[in-house]
C-alpha positions as CSV (number, residue, x, y, z in Angstrom):
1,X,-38.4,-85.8,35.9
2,X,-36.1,-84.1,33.1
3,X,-35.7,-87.3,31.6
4,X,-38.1,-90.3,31.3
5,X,-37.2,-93.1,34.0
6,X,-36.6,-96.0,31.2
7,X,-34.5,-94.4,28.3
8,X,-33.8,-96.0,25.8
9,X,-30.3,-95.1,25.7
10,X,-27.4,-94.6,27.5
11,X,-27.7,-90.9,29.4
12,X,-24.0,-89.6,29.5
13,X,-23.8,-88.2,32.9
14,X,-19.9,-86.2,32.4
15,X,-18.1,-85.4,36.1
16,X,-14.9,-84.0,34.5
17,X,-15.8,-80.6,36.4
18,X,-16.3,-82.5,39.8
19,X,-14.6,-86.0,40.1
20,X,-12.4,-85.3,37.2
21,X,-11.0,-81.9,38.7
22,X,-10.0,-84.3,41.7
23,X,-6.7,-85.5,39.8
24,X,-3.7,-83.7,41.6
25,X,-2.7,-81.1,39.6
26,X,-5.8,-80.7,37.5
27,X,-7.2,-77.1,39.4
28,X,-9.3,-75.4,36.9
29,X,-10.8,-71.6,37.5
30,X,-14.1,-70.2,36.3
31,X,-13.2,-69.2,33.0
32,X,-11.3,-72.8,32.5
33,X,-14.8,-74.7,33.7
34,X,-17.0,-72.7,31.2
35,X,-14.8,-73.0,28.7
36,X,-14.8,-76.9,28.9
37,X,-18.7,-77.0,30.3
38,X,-19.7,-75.2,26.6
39,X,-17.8,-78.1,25.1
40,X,-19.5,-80.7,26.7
41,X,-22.4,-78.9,25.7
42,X,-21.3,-79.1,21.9
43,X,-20.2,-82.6,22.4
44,X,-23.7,-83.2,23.6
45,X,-23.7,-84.9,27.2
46,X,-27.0,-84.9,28.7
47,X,-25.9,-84.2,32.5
48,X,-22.9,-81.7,33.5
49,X,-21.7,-82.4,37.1
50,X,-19.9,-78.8,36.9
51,X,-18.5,-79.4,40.7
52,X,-19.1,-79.3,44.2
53,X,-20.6,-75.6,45.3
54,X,-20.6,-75.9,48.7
55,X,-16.3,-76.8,48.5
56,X,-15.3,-73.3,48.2
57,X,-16.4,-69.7,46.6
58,X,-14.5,-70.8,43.4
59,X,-16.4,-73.9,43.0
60,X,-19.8,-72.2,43.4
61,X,-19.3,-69.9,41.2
62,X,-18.5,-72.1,38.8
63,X,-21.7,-74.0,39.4
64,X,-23.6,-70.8,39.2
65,X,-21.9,-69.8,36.1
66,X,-21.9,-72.6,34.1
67,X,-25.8,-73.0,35.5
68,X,-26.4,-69.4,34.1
69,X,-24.6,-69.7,31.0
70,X,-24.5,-73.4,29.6
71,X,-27.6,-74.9,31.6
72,X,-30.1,-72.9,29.1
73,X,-33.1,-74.4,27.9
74,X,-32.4,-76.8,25.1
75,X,-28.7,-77.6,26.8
76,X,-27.9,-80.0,29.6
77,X,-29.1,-80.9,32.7
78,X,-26.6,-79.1,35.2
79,X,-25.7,-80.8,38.5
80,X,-23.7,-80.1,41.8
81,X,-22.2,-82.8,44.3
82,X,-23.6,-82.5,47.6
83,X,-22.8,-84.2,50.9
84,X,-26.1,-85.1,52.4
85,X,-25.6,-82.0,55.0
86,X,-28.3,-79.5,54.9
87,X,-25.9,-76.6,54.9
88,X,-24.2,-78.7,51.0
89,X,-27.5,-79.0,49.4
90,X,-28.7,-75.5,50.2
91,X,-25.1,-74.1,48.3
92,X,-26.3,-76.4,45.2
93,X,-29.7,-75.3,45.2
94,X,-28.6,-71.3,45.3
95,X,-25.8,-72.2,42.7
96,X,-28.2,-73.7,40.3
97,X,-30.5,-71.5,40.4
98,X,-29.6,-70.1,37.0
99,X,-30.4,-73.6,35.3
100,X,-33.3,-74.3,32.7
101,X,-33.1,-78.2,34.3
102,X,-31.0,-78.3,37.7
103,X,-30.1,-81.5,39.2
104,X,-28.6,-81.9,42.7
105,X,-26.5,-85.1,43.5
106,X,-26.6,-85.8,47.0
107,X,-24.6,-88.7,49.0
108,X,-23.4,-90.5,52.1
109,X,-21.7,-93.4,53.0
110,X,-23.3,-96.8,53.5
111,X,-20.6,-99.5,53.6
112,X,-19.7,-100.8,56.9
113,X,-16.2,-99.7,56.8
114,X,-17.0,-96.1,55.8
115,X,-19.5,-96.3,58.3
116,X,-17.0,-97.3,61.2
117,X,-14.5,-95.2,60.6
118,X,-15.1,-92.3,58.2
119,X,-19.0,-91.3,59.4
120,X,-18.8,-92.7,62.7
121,X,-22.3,-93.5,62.8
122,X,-24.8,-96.5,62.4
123,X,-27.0,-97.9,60.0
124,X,-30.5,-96.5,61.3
125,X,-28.5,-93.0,61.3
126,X,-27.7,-93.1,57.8
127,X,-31.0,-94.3,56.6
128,X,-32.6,-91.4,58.9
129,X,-30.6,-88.8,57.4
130,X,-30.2,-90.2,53.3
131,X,-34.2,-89.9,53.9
132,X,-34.1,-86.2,55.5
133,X,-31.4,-84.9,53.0
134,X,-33.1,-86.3,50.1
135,X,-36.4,-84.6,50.7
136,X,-34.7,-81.8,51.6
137,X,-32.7,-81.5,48.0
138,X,-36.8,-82.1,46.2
139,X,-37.9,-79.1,48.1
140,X,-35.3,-76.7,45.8
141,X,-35.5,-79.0,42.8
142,X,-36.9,-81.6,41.1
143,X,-34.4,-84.1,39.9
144,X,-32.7,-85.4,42.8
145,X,-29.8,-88.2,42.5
146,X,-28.9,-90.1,45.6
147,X,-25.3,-91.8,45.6
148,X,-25.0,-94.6,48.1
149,X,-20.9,-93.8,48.5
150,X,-18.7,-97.2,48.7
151,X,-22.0,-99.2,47.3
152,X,-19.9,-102.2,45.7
153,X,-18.4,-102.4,49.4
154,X,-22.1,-102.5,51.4
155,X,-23.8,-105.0,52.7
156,X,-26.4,-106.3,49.7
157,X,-29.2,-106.2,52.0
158,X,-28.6,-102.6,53.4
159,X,-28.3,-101.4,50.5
160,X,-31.6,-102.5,48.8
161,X,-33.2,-101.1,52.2
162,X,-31.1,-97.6,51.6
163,X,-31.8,-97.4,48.0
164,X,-36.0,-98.1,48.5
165,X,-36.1,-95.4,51.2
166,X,-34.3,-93.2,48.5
167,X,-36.9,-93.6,45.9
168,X,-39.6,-93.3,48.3
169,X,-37.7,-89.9,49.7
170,X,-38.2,-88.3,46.2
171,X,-34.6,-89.4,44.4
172,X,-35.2,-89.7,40.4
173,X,-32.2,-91.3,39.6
174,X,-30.0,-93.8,41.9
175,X,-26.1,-93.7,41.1
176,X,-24.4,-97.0,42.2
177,X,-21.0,-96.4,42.6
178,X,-17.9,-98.5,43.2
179,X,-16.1,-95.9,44.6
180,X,-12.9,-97.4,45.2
181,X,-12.5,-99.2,41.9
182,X,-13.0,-102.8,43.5
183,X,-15.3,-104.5,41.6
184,X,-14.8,-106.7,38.3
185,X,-17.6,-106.8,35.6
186,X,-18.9,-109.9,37.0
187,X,-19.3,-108.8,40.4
188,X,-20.9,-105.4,39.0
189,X,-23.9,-107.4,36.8
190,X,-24.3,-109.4,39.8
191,X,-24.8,-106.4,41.8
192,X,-26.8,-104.5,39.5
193,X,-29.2,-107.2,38.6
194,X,-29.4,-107.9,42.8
195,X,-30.4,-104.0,43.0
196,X,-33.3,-104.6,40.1
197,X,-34.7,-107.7,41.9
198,X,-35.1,-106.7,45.6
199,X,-35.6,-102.9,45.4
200,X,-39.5,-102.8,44.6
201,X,-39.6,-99.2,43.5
202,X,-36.3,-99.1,41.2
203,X,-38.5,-99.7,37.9
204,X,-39.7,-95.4,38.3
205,X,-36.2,-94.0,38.3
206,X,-33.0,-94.2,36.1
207,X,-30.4,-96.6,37.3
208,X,-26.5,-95.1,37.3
209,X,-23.4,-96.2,37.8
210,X,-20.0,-94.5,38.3
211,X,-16.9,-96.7,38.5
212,X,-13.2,-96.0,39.3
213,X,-10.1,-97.2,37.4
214,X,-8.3,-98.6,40.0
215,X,-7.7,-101.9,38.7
216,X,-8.3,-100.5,35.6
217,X,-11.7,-101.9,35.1
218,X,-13.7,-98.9,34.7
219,X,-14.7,-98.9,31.2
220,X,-15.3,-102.8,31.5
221,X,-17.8,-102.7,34.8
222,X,-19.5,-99.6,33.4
223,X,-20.6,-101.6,29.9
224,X,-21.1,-104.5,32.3
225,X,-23.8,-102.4,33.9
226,X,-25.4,-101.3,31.1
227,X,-25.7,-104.7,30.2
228,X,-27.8,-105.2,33.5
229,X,-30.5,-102.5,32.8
230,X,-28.5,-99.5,34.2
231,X,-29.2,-96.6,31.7
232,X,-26.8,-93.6,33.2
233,X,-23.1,-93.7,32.9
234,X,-20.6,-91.1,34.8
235,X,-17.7,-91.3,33.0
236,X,-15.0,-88.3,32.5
237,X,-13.1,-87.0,29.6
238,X,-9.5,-89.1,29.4
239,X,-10.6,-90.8,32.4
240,X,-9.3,-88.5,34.2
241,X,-10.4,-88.4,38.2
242,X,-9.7,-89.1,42.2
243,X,-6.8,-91.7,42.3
244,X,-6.4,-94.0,38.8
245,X,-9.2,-91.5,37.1
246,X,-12.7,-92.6,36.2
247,X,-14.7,-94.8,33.1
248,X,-13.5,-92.4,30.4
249,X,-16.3,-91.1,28.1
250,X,-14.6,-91.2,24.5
251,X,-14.0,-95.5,25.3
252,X,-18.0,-95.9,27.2
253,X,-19.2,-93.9,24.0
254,X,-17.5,-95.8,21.0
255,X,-17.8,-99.2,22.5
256,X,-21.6,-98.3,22.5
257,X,-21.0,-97.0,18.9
258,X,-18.5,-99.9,17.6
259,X,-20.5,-102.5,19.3
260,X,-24.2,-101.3,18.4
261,X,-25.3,-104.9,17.4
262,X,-23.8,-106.5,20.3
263,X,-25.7,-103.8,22.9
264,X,-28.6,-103.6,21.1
265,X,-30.5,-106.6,22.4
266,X,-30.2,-105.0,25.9
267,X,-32.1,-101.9,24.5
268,X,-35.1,-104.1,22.8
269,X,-33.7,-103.3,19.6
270,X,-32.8,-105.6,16.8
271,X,-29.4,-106.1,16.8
272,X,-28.9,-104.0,12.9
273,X,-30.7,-101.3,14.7
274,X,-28.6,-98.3,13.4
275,X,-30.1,-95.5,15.7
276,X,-27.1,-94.5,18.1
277,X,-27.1,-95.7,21.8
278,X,-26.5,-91.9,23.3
279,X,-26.6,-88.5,22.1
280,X,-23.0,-88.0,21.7
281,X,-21.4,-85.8,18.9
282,X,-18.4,-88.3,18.4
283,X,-16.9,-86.3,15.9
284,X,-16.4,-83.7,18.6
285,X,-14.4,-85.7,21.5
286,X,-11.2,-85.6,19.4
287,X,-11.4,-81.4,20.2
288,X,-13.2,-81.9,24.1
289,X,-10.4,-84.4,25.0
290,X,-7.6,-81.8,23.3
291,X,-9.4,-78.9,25.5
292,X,-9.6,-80.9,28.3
293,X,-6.2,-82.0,28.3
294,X,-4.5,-78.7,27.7
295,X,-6.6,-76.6,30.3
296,X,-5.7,-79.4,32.9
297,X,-2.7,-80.1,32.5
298,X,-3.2,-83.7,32.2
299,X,-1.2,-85.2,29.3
300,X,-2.5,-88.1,27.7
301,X,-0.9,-91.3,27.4
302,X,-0.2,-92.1,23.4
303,X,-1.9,-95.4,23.8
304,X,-5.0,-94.1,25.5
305,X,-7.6,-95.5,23.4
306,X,-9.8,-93.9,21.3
307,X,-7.7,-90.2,21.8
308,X,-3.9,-91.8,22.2
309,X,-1.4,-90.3,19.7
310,X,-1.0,-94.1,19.0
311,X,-4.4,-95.0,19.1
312,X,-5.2,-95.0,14.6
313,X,-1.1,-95.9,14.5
314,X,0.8,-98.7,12.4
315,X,4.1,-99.3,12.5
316,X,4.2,-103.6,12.2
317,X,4.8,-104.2,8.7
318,X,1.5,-106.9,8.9
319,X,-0.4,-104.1,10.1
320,X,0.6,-101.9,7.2
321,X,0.0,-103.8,4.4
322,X,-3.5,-104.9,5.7
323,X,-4.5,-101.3,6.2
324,X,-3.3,-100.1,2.9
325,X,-5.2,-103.2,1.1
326,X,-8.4,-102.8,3.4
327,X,-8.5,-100.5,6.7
328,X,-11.0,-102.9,8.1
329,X,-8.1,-105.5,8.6
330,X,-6.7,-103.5,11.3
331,X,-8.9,-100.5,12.4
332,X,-12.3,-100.8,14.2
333,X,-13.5,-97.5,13.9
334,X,-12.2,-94.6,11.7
335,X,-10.2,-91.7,12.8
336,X,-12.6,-89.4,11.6
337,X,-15.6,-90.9,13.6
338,X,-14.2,-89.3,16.6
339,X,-12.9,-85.9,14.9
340,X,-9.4,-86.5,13.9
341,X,-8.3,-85.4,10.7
342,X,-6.7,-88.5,9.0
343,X,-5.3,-86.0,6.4
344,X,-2.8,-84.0,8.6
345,X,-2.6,-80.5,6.1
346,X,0.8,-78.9,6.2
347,X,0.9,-75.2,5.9
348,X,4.0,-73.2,5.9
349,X,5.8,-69.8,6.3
350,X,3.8,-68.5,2.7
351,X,0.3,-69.4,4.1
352,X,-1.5,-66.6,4.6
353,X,-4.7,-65.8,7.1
354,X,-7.4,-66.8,5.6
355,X,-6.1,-70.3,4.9
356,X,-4.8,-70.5,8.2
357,X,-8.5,-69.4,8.9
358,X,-10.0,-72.4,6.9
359,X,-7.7,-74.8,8.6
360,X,-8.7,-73.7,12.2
361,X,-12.2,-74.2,11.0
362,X,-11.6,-77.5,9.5
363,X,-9.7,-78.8,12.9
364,X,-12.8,-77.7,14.9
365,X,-11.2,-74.2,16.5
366,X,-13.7,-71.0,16.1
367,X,-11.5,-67.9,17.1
368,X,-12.8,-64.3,17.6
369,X,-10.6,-61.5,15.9
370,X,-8.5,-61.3,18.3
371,X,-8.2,-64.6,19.2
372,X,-7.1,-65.4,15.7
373,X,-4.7,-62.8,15.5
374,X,-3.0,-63.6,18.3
375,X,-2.7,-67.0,16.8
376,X,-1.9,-66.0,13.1
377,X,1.2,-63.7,14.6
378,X,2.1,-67.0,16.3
379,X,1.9,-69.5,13.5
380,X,4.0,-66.9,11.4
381,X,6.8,-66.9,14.1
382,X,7.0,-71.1,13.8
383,X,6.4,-70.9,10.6
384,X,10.1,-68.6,10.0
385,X,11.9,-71.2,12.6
386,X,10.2,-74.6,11.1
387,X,10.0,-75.7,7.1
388,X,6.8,-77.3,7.5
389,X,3.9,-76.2,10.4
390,X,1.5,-79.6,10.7
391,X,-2.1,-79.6,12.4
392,X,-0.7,-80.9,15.4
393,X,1.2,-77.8,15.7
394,X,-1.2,-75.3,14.9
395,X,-3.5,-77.3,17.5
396,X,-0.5,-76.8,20.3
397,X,0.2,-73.0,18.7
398,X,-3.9,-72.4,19.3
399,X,-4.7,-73.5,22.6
400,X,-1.4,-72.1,23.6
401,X,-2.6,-68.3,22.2
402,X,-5.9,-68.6,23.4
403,X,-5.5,-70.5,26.6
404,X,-7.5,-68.4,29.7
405,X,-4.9,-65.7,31.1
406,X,-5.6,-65.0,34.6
407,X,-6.1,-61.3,34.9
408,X,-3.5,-58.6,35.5
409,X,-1.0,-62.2,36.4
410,X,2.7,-62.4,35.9
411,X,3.9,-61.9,32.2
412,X,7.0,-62.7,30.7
413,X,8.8,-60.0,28.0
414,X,11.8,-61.5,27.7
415,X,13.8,-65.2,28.0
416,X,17.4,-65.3,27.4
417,X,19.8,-68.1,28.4
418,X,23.3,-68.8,28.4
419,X,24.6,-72.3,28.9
420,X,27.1,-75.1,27.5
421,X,30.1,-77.7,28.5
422,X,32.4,-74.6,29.7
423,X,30.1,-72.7,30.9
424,X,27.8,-71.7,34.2
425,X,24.1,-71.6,32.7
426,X,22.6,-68.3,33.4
427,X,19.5,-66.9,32.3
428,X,17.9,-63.3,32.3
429,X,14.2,-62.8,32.6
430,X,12.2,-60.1,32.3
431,X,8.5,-60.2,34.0
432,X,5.7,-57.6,34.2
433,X,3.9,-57.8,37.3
434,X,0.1,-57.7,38.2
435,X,0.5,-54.0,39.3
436,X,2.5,-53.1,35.9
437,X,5.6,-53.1,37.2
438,X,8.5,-54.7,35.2
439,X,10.9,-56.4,37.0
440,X,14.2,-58.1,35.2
441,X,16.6,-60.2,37.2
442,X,19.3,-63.0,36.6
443,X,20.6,-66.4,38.0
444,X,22.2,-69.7,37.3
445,X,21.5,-73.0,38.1
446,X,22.5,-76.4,37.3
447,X,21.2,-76.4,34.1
448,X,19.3,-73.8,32.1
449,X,16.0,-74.9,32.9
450,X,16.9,-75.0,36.6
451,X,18.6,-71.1,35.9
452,X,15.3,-70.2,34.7
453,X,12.9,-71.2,37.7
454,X,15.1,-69.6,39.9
455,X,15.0,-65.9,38.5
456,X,11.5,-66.7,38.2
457,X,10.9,-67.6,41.2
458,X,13.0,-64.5,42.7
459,X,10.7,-62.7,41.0
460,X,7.2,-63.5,41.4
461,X,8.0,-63.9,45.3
462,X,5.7,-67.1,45.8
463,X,7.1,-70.2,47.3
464,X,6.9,-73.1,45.4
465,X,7.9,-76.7,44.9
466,X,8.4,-77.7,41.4
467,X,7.3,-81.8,41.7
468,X,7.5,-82.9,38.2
469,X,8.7,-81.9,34.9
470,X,8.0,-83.1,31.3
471,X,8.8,-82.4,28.2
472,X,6.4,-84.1,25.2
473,X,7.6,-83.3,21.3
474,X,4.3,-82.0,19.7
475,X,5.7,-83.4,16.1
476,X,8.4,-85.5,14.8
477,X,11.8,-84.2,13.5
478,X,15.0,-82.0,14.5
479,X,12.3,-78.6,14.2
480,X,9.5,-79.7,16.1
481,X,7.4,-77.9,18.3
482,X,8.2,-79.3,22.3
483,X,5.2,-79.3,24.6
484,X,6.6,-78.8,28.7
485,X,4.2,-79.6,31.6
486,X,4.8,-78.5,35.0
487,X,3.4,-79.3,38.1
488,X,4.0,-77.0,41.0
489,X,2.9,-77.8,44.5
490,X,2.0,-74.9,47.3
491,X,1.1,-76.4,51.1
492,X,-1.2,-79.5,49.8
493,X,-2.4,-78.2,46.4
494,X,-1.1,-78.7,42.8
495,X,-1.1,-76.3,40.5
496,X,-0.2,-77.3,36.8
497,X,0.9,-75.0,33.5
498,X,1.8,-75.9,30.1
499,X,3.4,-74.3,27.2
500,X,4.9,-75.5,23.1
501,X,8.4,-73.5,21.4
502,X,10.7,-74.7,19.1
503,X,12.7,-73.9,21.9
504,X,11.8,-76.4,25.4
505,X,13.7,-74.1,27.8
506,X,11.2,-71.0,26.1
507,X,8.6,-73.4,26.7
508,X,9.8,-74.2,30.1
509,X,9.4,-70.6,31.1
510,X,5.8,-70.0,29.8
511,X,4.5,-73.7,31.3
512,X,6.4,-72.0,34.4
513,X,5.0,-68.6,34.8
514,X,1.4,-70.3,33.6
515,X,1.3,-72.5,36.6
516,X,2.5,-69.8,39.0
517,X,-0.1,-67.0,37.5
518,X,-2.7,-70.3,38.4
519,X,-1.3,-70.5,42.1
520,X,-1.3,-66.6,42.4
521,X,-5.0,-66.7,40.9
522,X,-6.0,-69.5,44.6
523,X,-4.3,-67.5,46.5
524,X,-6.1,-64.0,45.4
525,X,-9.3,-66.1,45.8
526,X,-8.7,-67.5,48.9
527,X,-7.2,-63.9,50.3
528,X,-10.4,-62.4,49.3
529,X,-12.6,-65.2,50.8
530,X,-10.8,-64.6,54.5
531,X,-11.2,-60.6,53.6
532,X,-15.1,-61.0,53.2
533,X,-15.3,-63.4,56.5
534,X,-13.7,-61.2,58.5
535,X,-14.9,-58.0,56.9
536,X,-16.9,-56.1,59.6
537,X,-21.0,-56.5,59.6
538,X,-22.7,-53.3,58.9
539,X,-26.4,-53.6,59.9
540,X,-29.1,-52.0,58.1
């Protein structure tokens, strides 16, 4: 096993790539899921779930990818989702081949409703193949974890039957998982504790649990769990995840971390114990949750705890004067304990690189050449339009620079818009294409925003329905940077794109042409995954 069967700690299984990616709206591509995968990796999780290889050719080669490239030896255990189908564990086990430690996740139904009407088969059929599958996954790997789907849902007894036949099948670590988010924490120690006292082998492997916010009780039933002796958590970053999200990982880690004396006990440790409870940077979830947020789409909610705009914010006079006199009065845990600066540097239109350099540094961004002059050139044009250029700009002006381009996509050269009371609005774009062809049209619409999706739209040539549209100021005051999020929808997918200007119908374009170079990225993929199935066999 890659890691001993009674830990004594909490192992931070993240599913952001798999479950997490499951939000609508939140599609990711290679370069996205590496990008946030070597995060995790900095951030220190101890299992990647980087997605679901058998789902399509995009999603196994990410696996393969982040296998090759962040599953090295010293770095995390990487896993891939697999439906316990032979044809789903064999794509995991030729994904992860590239892994120092590879760990396939395998899973079926067991409830009786999922049995009924999802699986359509019966309880000896699901034991017979959860056995088959499971020793099928060990013959590729050695860390096998078996996912009994709907488990809060299944019939107590079943279940301890299922989950002994697992063990004996050659699973190392069982995942409990309340799949639809039904539980409360009382019901989740109960079922936990049942699990510890009638399965007879569950002592030799790690005990897991994955809950779902649908009540919004995630959080709440996975510390309840870990109360009850279960010592792996699968959590995402923001939550984010199938339906109302998943446990978030910045709330499971820092309860662990602000309430050290309280879990302790349950850990054999005295309660002053000061050794932490997981292996988890903190001071890095501040930048994962930022990366994460930006590269899906997926704005966060400004009282989100722990990484809320609002979350280390006083306004109530009471509150103020108990911080200023002690910070203890009002705050839990310092901003600084999960990477936020709580000294927010202003630079401005005099600031030359190298500060700008030291600043990056400081907020936690490392930028190649490039990278950082693409940034600099950026910061100087905010800088000339805005007196004073914050950390939360330069954060927005970063990942907006350095955000992953899809290659040879649409790019925009030029924005111009005409609009007011007495007036039609109108805007003129100007797009190169993939091929290099540069294409300017115009068009109005009911407002300049609307004027500008339409000669967009005209242009690129793929149909689209835009299904929501936000707009998010980045800072405060009449010169702040806006943030616009778009959500586009094509058939049943949605793609998402983001983009920050002084100017929100600028932005608007950008956040536009970002999502659509995403949807034109699917639909390359998927073109050239029907090319190669219908590509004639030549034989050798």
């Amino acid at each position: 096993m890659s890691i001993a069967s009674q830990p004594d700690r909490v192992i931070i299984f993240d599913t952001t790539l798999r479950d997490g990616e499951q939000s609508p709206g939140a599609t990711l591509n290679v370069e996205e899921k590496l990008a946030i995968a070597h995060q995790l990796a900095l951030l220190g999780v101890d299992v990647i779930e980087a997605g679901f290889a058998v789902a399509s050719p995009g999603d196994f080669q990410a696996v393969k990818t982040i296998a090759e490239q962040v599953g090295i030896p010293g770095g995390p255990i990487i896993c891939s989702l697999a439906r316990a189908i032979r044809q789903d564990i064999h794509a995991a086990a030729e994904a992860l081949k590239g892994a120092d430690r590879p760990r396939i996740h395998t899973m079926i139904s067991t409830s009786d409703i999922h049995l009924k009407y999802q699986l359509k088969k019966s309880r000896s059929e699901v034991l017979a193949i959860a056995s088959e599958m499971i020793a099928y996954a060990k013959s590729f790997v050695d860390d096998v974890e078996f996912s009994p789907m709907d488990a809060s849902r299944t019939e107590p007894e079943f279940l301890y039957q299922v989950l002994e036949m697992a063990i004996a099948a050659g699973a190392t670590t069982i995942n409990i998982p309340d799949t639809v988010g039904y539980c409360t924490p009382k019901e989740i120690g109960t079922l936990i504790q049942g699990i510890r006292e009638n399965v007879p082998n569950i002592d030799g492997v790690i005990l897991s649990i994955h809950t779902q916010n649908d009540l919004g009780l995630a959080t709440a039933n996975a510390l309840a769990a870990i109360e009850y002796g279960v010592r792996q958590v699968e959590c995402t970053i923001n939550g984010i995840g199938e339906r109302a999200g998943n446990a978030a990982l910045e709330e499971i880690v820092m309860a662990l971390q602000v309430r050290k004396p309280f879990f302790n006990p349950y850990f054999g440790r005295p309660v002053d114990a000061d050794t932490p409870l997981t292996n988890i940077k903190t001071q890095e979830i501040y930048k994962t949750s930022s990366l994460v947020s930006q590269l899906t789409g997926m704005l966060i909610q400004p009282n989100k705890a722990i990484v809320g705009a609002n979350a280390f914010a006083h306004e109530s006079g009471i509150h103020q004067d108990g911080i200023i006199k002690h910070r203890e009065t009002y705050e839990i845990m310092e901003a600084a304990a999960i990477g936020l600066p709580e000294n927010r540097i202003v630079l401005g239109k005099h600031s030359g690189r190298n500060a700008f350099r030291t600043r990056l540094k400081e907020l936690g961004f490392e930028l190649n050449e490039a990278d950082l002059n693409k940034a600099f050139n950026r910061f100087k044009e905010v800088a000339d339009k805005k007196k004073e250029v914050s950390d939360w700009d330069l954060e927005a002006i970063v990942r907006d620079e350095t955000q992953m381009q899809v290659e040879s996509g649409f790019q925009i050269e030029h924005v111009q818009v005409i609009c007011g009371d007495c007036t039609c609005p109108t805007a003129t774009i100007t797009i190169v294409t993939p091929d290099g062809k540069i294409l300017t049209d115009a068009s109005v619409g009911t407002g300049p925003v609307d004027a500008v999706y339409q000669v967009i739209n005209r242009l690129v040539q793929i149909p689209n329905q835009l299904i929501e549209f936000s707009v998010q100021s980045v800072t405060g005051g009449i010169d702040a940077l806006g943030t616009v999020t778009v959500r586009l929808k094509h058939q049943e997918r949605i793609f998402s794109g983001q983009a920050s200007d002084t100017d929100i119908v600028v932005a608007a374009a950008y956040a536009h042409i970002n999502a659509l170079n995403r949807l034109y990225r699917y639909l390359q993929t998927e073109r050239s995954h029907f090319d190669e199935m219908n590509s004639p066999v030549v034989s050798r």
